[in-house]
C-alpha positions, -999 to +999 in steps of 0.1 A: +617+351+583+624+342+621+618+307+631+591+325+657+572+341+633+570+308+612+554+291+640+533+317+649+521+319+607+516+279+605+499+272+642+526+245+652+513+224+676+546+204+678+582+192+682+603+178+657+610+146+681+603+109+683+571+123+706+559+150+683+524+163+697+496+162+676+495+188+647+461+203+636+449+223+606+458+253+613+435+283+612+430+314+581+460+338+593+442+365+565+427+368+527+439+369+495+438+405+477+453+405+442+440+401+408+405+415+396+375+411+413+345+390+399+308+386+410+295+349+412+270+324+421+273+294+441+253+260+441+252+269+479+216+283+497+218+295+526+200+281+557+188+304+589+187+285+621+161+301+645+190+142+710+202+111+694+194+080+703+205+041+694+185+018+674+190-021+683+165-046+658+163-081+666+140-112+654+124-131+687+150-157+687+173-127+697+190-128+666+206-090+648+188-080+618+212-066+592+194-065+560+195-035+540+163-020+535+148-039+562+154-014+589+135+017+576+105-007+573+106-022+606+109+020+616+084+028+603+059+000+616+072+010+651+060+049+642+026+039+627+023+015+657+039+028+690+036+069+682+016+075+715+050+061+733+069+083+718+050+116+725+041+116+687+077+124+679+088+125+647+121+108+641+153+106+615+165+073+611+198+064+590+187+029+578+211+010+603+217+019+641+214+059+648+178+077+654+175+110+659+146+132+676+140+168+682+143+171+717+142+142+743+118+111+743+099+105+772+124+080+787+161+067+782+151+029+772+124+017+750+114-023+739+087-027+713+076-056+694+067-053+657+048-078+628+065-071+598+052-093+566+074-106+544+076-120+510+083-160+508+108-171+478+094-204+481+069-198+452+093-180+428+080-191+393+058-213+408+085-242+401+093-251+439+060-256+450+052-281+474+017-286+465+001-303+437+001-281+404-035-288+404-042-271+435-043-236+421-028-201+424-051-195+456-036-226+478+001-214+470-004-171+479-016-186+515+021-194+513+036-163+499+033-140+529+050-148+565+046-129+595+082-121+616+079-108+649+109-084+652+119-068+690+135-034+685+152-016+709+159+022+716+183+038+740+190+073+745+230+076+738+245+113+736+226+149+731+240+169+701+228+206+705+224+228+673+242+254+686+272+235+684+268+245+646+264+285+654+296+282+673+317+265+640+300+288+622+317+316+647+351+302+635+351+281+671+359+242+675+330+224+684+329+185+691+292+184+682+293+205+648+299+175+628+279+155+646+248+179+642+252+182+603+252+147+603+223+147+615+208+174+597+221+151+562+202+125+576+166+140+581+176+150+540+182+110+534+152+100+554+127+121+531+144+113+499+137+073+509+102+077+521+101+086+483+114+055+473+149+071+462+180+051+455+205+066+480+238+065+475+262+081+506+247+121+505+234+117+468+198+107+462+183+091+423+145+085+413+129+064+396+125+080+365+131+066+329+141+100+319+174+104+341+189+076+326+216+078+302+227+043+282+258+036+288+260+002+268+265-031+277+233-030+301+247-005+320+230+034+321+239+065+343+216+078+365+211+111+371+203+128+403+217+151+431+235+156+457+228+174+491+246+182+521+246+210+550+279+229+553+292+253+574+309+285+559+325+316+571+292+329+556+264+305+576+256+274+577+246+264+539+231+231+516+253+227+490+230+208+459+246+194+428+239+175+404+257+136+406+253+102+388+255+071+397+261+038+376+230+013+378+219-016+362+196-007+328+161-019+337+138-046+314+139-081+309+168-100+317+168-116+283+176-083+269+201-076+297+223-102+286+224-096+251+234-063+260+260-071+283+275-096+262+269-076+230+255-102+210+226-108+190+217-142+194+207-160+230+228-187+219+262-171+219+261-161+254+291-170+276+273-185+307+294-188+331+303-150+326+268-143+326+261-163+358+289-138+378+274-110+361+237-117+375+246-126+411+231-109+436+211-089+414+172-084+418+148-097+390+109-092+393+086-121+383+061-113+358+037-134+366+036-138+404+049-100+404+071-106+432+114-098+437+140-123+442+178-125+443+199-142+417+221-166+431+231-186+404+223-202+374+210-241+370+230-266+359+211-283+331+186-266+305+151-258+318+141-288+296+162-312+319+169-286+350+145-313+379+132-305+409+110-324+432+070-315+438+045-330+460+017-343+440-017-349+461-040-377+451-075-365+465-072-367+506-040-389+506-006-373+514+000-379+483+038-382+468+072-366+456+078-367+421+105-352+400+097-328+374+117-306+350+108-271+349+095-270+313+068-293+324+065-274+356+053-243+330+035-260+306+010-276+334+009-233+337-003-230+304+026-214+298+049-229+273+083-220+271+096-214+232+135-218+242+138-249+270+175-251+259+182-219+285+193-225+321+170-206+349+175-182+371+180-195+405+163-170+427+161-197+459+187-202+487+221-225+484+200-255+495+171-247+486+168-237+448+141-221+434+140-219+393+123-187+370+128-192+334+152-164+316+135-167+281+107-143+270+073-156+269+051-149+237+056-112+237+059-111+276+092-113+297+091-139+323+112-115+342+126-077+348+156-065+361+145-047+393+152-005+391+174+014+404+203-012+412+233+001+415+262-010+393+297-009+413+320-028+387+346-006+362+335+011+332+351+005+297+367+035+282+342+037+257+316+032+284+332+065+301+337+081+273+301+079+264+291+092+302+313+119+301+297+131+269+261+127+276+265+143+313+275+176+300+255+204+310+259+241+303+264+259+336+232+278+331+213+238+326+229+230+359+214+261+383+182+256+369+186+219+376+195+229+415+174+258+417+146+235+405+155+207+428+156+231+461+122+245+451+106+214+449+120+194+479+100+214+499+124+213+527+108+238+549+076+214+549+102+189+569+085+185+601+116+178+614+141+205+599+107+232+608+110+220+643+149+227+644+143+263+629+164+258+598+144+275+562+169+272+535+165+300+511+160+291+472+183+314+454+218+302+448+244+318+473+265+353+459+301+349+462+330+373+459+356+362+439+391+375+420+407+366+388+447+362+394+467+370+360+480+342+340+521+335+343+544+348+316+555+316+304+590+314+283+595+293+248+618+290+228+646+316+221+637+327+251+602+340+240+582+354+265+545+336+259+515+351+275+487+325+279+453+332+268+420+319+288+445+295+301+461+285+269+487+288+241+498+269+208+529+261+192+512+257+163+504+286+135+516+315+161+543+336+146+570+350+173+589+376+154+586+356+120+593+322+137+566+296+144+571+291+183+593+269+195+600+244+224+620+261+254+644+231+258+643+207+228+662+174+226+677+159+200+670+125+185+697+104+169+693+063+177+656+055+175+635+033+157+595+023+156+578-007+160+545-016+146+520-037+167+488-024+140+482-044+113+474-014+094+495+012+098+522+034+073+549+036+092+571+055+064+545+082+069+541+087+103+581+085+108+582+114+080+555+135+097+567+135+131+603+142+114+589+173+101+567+188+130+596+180+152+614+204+128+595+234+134+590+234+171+632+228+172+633+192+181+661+175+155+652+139+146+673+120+128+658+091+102+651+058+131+675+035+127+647+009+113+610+000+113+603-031+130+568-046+117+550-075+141+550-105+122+515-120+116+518-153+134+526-135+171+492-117+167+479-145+183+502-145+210+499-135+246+508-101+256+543-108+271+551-129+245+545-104+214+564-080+234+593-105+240+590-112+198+592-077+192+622-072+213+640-099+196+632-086+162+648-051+176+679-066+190+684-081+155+680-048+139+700-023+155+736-022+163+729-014+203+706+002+227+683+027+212+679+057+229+640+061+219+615+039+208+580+043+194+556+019+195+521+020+173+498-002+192+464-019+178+436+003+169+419+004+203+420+016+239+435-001+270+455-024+249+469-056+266+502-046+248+504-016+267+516-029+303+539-057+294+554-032+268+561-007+294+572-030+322+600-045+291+613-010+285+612+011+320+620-022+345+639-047+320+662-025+291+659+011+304+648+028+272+621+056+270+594+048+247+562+066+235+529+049+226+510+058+199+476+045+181+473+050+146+439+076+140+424+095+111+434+131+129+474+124+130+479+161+121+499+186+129+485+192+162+488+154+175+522+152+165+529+180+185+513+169+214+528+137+209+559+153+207+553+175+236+559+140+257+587+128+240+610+165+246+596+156+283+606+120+289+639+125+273+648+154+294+644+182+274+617+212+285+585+225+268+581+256+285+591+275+317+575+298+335+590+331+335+599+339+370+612+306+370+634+314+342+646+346+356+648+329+394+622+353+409+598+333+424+590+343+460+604+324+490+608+294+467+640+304+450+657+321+478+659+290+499+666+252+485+633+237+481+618+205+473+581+201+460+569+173+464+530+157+447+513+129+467+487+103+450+475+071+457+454+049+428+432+020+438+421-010+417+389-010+400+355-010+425+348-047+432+387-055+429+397-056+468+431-087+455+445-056+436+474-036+455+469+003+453+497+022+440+514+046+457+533+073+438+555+107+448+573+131+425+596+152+442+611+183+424+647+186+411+673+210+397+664+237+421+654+264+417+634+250+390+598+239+399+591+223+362+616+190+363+598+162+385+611+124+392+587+099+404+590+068+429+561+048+433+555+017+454+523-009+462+508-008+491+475-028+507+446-026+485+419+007+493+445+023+518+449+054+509+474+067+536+514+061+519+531+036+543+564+035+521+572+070+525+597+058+553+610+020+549+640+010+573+652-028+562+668-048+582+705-046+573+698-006+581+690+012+551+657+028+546+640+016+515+614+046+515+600+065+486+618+102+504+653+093+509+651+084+470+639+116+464+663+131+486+689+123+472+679+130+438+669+165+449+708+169+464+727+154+428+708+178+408+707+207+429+746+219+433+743+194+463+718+216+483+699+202+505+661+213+508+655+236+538+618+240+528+595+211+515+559+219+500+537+188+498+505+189+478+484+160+487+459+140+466+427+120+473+423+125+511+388+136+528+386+162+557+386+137+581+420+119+573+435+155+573+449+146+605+464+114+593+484+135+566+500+155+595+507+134+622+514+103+600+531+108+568+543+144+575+560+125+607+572+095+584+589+119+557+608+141+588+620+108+598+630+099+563+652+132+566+667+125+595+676+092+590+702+109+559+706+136+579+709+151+615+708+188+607+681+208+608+642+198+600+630+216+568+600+238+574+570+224+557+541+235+541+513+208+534+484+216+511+454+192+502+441+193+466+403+181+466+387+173+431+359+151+444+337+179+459+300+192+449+306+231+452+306+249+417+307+285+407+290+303+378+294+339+360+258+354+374+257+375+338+271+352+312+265+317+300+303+307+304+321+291+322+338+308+353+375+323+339+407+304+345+427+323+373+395+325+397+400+317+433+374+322+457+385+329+493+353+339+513+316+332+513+316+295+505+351+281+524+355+267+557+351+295+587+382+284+603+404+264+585+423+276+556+410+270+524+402+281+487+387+275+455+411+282+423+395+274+388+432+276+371+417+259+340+395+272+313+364+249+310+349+251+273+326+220+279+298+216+307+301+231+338+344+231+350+346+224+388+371+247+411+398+225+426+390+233+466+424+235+481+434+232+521+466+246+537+470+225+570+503+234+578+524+264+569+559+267+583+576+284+553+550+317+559+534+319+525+508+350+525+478+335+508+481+358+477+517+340+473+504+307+483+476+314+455+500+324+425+523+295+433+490+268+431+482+288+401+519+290+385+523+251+390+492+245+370+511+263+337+543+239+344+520+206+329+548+197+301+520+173+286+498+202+275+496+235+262+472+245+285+467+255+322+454+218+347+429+219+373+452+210+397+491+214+401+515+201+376+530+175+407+498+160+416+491+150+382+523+137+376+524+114+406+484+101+393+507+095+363+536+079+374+508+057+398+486+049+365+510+040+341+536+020+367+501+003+377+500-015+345+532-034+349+510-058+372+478-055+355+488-089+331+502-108+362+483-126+389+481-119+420+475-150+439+510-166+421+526-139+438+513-131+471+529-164+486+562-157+467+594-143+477+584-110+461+559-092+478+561-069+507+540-074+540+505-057+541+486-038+572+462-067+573+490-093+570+488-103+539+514-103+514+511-075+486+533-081+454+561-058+449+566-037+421+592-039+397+620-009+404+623+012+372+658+007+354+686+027+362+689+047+328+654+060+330+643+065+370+654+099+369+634+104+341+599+122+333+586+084+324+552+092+332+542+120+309 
């Protein structure tokens, strides 16, 4: 294929110079055609179509209000109060600065003046009073209620026509479109909180006990949905899902803690982890039935926490006195049956204000508010359990959004009827076709066809043989070490012997089993890993080539990172974790095994072309593939670096052999900044030269005149970042080895985190593995697709939506399809087809498990040290360790 026609095929919109002009996605040069054709539903309705202004709210003193919530009250007083102004216009307001109106308001620049009432804290519990005790509940609600005068200001600022929306949807580029589906989510938003909705970005959750799922630990799900206007090549659409959110379980917040803690008894609570828990969180008093904030905790016991009270003496001023809370109460008639407690501190950081955790009689003093979101990591179990109780059958969930569109009532929208839009309430018909599985090969050269996107090297007979590994290594210097303190190790070396056997993989008897003695149990991390390693040196005559390691009985072990950071960074020996559990059968030793063949080099299976070197455009010119991911630190964990990780293809023309190099980079950036890393002595320190070169030492010393990139975890709108920032940082990469010619490149975005699903319009399963939708639903310019490469037995299995910005190589969409869908059978972890390609996953692999080398080390030692690396905002991130040299080239990560 010319260089001309290339360009012409991928839209190039630039030169391969140090001032490249901006690249842009470029547009759908045609449609798919192969495989067989499907009918399907779509959790898209379609909507027929028949100013903006800015929002400025002040107190009198001139100073911003920025208090969440606040501004859709003080909104709405200016509606109730100042319609006549505004022509009787109804409005959509976002909650902070942007209000939007059907047409223009009758002039550019409005000032109104608004009473809002607000709730004093000062009375929280009663116990910061400044009146006498004796002076009754009616003296202190004169005090529980202040006025605020609040100015608020409108200005007109831009005009976003709706048509600007039938033009995208005409395919053309419109600077409005986004801007007028923005505001077309909002209006959505706007009548979801005037119902008193917990929203959460373009999802929306009620108030209702039954959408809550326990999750544990004072933590439930939430369930609710999500909505949002889209445009497709078939019309402008809402696109309703189901979503959850994670939110603090309501009741009292004596029961809260128990929960969180897991403990039975009030007494064992850890306090000062209860106190970080409960900042900042809401709590409604039962007896004044009033909210606060949680600050803190009190220092001493409610039977010695003091504060001081005014006490009047008939018309005298009357005096301060000090009282403890407990008394405070009891002059309340209410007497507290566990003093011993600290209180809540609801007040303001000089200016406490005290409410009594404990429950009174068979009352709680105080509730957990509703509906507050809970942004902290889940535990695995605490996953685990969400994940279950989430499920729903894919006929559940388009009842559930067939329901939810119904009873919206969107066309009652005063807003959305004065715009034109009616959104129909039958879910949107799509086309779709069902591209045929690869032909993958095993062992003796076995052709293996897949079936509903899986296969089985267990109890299937290939010509009288049970099926065997394509590529299987042998084991000769290994050994086990036990971290479980009850575990047969005998056994499970004997049983992993013999399945190893049968699927062609010779193991020899390990060299020795290495059990933990019981005094480094209690031991930190590092140094039971550094115990262990000593016991191995003693026991084996040199390096092992293997090890496996049997940690505790239990998830995210603290064993796990140190013992990984010791083998891959410090001795360069592969190793494969295991826990011991009641199913170690046949099946999870081949699994297990499945990742040992990997890491040590050898290969599960191979994809038939691949095998017989027939793979369009890919194996008639050197090319490198190369998978894209960055991982982030847990929400609430800004101190913690994200990860960076890229595997880049090798042994061309093979597309099943990956090698990973991963770096850390500034925490919640999600754009790679290591791709291309020039040091000061000269020599570029970057993530692509490294896989450069490994591409040219395994390759017959070719280099790669084509690069694929499939790109992880980036939104439409940092599409352009990917190709005019990292696509510019890896061609400088290149040419910084290398002044011949640029590689042609084609980039692809993988999105998992989307809201569109598809369903079989006849038949309670899932949609088939091999689906890819190409019309209907996808963008009307840019070029996009759904493929549903996996087979989804549980719930409802959600398509993989993926974008081709750039296309230089000239892929026809049906090849650009089979490829996507062929690297999803290449996953040497599994025996069944991924949701997304084989490299993507690898690189969230090689990002996860590298990740952990830092997770037992702290941060702030390092960040001033000599080994971190410079950060966008300045700061200093802490490097990571460099894998050893015997493993880096290596499948480490599966």
């Amino acid at each position: 294929m010319s260089d001309n026609m290339a360009a012409k095929i991928g839209e190039i919109v630039q030169v391969h110079n140090d001032n490249p002009v901006k690249r842009v996605p470029i547009a759908r040069p045609s449609f798919g055609r192969e495989g067989k054709q499907i009918k399907l539903l779509s959790n898209h309705f379609t909507v027929k179509l028949s100013g903006i202004d800015a929002v400025s709210i002040k107190s009198e003193d001139d100073k911003v209000i920025d208090g969440k919530g606040i501004g859709r009250k003080v909104m709405d007083k200016v509606l109730q109060t100042y319609s006549s102004e505004l022509a009787g216009k109804e409005f959509a307001y976002d909650g902070e600065k942007c209000l939007f109106t059907v047409g223009p308001l009758p002039q550019n620049n409005f000032e109104f003046t608004v009473i809002l009432e607000e709730t004093s804290s000062r009375a929280a519990g009663g116990s910061l009073g400044h009146g006498s005790p004796n002076q009754g509940d009616k003296k202190r609600s004169k005090c529980t209620h202040l006025a605020k005068k609040i100015v608020v200001g409108i200005s007109y600022a831009a005009k976003i026509p709706l048509k600007s929306v039938a033009l995208a949807l005409r395919g053309s580029e419109s600077d409005h479109a986004q801007d007028a589906l923005r505001v077309l989510d909002i209006v959505l938003r706007q009548q979801q909180a005037k119902r008193g909705c917990l929203l959460v970005r373009q999802s929306f959750f009620s108030d209702d006990f039954r959408n809550l799922v326990d999750l544990t630990g004072g933590v439930s799900g939430c369930r609710g949905l999500h909505s949002s206007f889209r445009t497709t090549i078939g019309g402008l659409s809402l696109n309703m899902d189901v979503s959850t959110t994670m939110i603090v379980t309501p009741g009292p917040v004596f029961d809260f803690l128990l929960t969180n803690q897991n403990v039975r008894d009030i007494r064992d609570i850890d306090w000062p982890r209860a106190k970080k828990m409960l900042k900042n969180l809401r709590v409604k008093a039962i007896h004044n039935n009033m909210e606060f904030k949680i600050i803190g905790l009190s220092d001493e016991p409610c039977s010695r926490q003091t504060f001081p009270m005014k006490v009047r003496n008939g018309s005298s001023e009357g005096e301060t006195v000090e009282i403890t809370v407990q008394e405070y109460f009891k002059s309340k008639q209410v007497d507290l049956t566990m003093p011993y407690l600290p209180c809540l501190d609801v007040g303001k950081p000089k200016r406490p204000n005290y409410v009594p955790i404990e429950v009174a009689g068979t009352n709680p003093l105080c509730h957990m508010v509703s509906l507050q979101r809970y942004t902290k990591a889940l535990s695995s179990q605490q996953r685990a359990t969400l994940v279950e109780k989430s499920r729903q059958k894919p006929q559940e969930r388009m009842r559930v959004v067939t329901d939810a569109v119904k009873n919206n009532r969107y066309d009652d929208d005063p807003i959305l009827s004065s715009c034109g839009i009616k959104i129909e309430k039958q879910l949107t018909r799509v086309d779709g076709r069902v591209l045929s599985a690869p032909t993958l090969v095993v062992g003796n050269s076995e052709d293996c066809i897949p079936n509903r996107g899986r296969w089985n090297y267990n109890n299937k007979v290939v010509r009288l043989l049970v099926m065997r590994l394509f590529e299987p290594v042998k084991i000769e210097r290994w050994a086990i070490v036990n971290f479980s303190a009850r575990c047969d190790m005998s056994r499970i070396s004997r049983d992993l012997i013999n399945c190893g056997r049968t699927k062609g993989i010779i193991i020899e008897r390990p060299f020795t089993l290495v059990d933990e003695d019981s005094q480094s149990r209690r031991c930190t991390p590092v140094v039971r890993v550094e115990s262990m390693f000593e016991k191995v040196k003693a026991n084996l005559p040199g390096p092992p080539e293997f090890l496996l390691c049997v940690l505790p009985e239990r998830k995210n072990c603290d064993l796990y990172g140190p013992w990984k950071k010791k083998n891959l960074h410090e001795m360069g020996i592969i190793t494969q974790c295991i826990v011991p559990s009641v199913k170690m059968n046949d099946q999870y030793y081949t699994n297990v095994l499945l990742k040992i063949n990997a890491k040590l080099g050898g290969m599960n299976s191979k994809l038939s072309l691949e095998h017989r070197h027939m793979i369009p455009i890919v194996n008639q010119t050197p090319t490198l593939i190369l998978g894209m991911d960055v991982s982030h630190g847990s929400p609430g964990r800004a101190d913690v670096p994200s990860i960076a990780a890229v595997v880049g293809s090798r042994c061309w023309p093979l597309i099943s052999r990956y090698r990973a190099s991963v770096r850390t980079q500034s925490p919640k950036v999600e754009m790679i900044d290591s791709l291309f890393k020039p040091l000061d002595d000269g020599k570029d320190d970057g993530i692509i030269r490294e896989l450069l070169l490994d591409f040219y030492k395994t390759s017959q010393q070719r280099k790669p005149k084509q690069i694929i990139i499939f790109r992880d975890g980036v939104s439409e709108s940092q599409f352009s970042q990917v190709l005019n920032v990292e696509l510019n940082q890896i061609i400088k990469a290149y040419q910084y080895m290398d002044q011949g010619p640029i590689p042609k490149f084609t980039v692809i975005i993988a999105q998992k985190n989307h809201h569109t699903k598809l369903f079989q319009e006849n038949t309670p399963d899932n949609v088939p593995p091999g689906t890819v939708v190409d019309s209907g639903i996808v963008h009307p310019r840019q070029y996009d697709f759904y493929m549903y490469a996996h087979a989804g037995p549980i719930g409802t299995s959600r398509p993989t939506h993926y974008h081709v910005l750039l296309d230089e190589i000239g892929f026809l969409p049906d090849d650009v399809q089979k490829l996507v869908l062929s690297l999803s059978y290449v996953y040497q972890r599994s025996t069944t087809a991924i949701s997304v390609v084989a490299p993507i996953c690898y690189a969230h692999l090689a990002a996860a498990q590298m990740g952990q080398f830092m997770k037992f080390e702290e941060f702030a030692e390092t960040s001033s040290g000599s080994g971190g690396v410079p950060s966008s905002s300045g700061a200093v991130v802490p490097e990571l360790p460099r894998l050893h040299a015997d493993v880096c080239s290596s499948m480490f990560f599966c």
